[in-house]
C-alpha positions in Angstrom: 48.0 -200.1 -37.3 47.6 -201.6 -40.9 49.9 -201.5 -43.2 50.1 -199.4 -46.5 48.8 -200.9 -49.4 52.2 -201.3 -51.7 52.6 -199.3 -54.7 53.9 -199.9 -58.1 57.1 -198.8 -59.8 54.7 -196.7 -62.0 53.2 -194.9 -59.0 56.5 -194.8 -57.4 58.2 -193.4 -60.1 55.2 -190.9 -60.5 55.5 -189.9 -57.0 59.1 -189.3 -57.3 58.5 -187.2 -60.3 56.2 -184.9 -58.7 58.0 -184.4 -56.0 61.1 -183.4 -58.1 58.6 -181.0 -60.4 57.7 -179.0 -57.0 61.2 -179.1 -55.7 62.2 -177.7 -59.4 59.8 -174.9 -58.5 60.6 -174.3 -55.3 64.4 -173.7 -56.4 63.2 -171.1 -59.4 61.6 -169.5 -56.5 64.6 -169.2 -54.0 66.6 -167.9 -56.5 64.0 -165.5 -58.0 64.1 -164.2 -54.5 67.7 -164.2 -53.8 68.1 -162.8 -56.8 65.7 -159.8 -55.7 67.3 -159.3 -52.1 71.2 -159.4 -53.9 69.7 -156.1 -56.3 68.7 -154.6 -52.6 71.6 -155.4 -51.1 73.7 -153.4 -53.9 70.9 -150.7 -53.7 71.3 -150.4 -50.3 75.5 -150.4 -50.1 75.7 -147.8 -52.4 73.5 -145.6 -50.4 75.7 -146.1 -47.7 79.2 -145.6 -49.8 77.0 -141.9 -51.0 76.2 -141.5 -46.8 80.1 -141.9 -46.3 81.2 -139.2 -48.7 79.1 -136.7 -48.0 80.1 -137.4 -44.1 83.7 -137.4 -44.9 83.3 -134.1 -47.0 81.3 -132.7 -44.7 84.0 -134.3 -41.8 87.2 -132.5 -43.9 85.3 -129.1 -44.5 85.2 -128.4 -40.4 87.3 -126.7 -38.9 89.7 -128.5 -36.5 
């Protein structure tokens, strides 16, 4: 198997800058999208917190 043809600082440093620009942008986009799924989350527990009082009005108006 041959061996890789060396690079440069210049082409190393480039490389590493790239890859630092798309890790950059692949962060916004996690937290863009944690972000999104914390809003449902607190959409979705205060559906269930209205679910629970109705049940436990609905649970105190019954007869026993």
């Amino acid at each position: 198997m041959p061996d890789k043809p060396q690079r440069t600082t210049d082409e190393r440093i480039d490389a590493l800058t790239m890859n630092l620009e798309l890790m950059s942008h692949d962060i916004a986009e996690l937290k863009r999208v944690v972000e999104i799924d914390a809003e449902n989350i607190r959409a979705l527990a205060n559906i269930a917190g209205a679910h629970q009082s109705r049940i436990e009005a609905l649970e105190s108006d019954r007869p026993s």
